[in-house]
N, C-alpha and C positions, 0 to 999 in steps of 0.2 A: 441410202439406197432403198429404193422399194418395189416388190414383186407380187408379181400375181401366184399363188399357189398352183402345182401345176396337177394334183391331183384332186378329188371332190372334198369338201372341207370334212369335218369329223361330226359325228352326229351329236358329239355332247363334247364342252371344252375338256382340253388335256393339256398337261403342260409333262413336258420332257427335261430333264434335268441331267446334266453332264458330272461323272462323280472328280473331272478335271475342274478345279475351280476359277480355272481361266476361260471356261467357254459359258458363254450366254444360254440361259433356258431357252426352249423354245415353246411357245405357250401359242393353242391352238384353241381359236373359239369357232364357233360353228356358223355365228352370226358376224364373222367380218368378209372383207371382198379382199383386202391386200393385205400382204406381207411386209414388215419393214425388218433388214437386217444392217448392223454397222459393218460385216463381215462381208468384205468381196470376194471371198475365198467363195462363198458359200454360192453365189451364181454362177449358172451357167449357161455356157453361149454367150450372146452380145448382148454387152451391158448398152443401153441404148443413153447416151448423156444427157442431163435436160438442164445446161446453163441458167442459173436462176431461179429454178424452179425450188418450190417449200412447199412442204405440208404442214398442218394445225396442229399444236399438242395441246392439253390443257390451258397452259397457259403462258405460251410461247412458241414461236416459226422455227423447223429444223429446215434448214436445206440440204436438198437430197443431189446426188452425187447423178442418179441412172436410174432405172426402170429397167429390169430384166427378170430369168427367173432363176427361180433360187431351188436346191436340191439340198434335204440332210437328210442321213443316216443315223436312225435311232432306234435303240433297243428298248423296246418295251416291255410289261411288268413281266411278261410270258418268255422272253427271253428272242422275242423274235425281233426279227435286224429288218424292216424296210426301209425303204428312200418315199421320203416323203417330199 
């Protein structure tokens, strides 16, 4: 699945880490345009479906499920909670 960020990207990359070690980081660059999450949990609203559709990895095609957007709640070094 992959989204568009729905707020302005971060002015320098960060990466967020979960102290559950079942949940995926979330690693924030400044210089990307979309989101890829494996988590459907994590969109919200309509997942829009694109049958067939793939994106580029190194060195290999993932096929993606939807296009939607995506919402997470993470606590940062300061202790504050937004939704990113």
């Amino acid at each position: 699945m992959v989204s568009n960020i729905r707020n302005e990207p971060a002015s320098v990359g960060q990466v967020y880490l979960s102290s559950d070690h079942k949940e995926i980081p979330i690693i924030i660059d400044s210089g990307a345009s979309i989101s890829i999450s494996p988590v459907r949990e994590d969109f919200v609203g309509q997942l829009h479906h694109l049958p067939g559709s793939t994106i580029r990895r190194i060195n290999s095609v993932t096929t993606i499920d939807g296009i939607g957007d995506v919402e997470w709640t993470i606590c940062d070094l300061h202790g504050n909670v937004p939704m990113i």
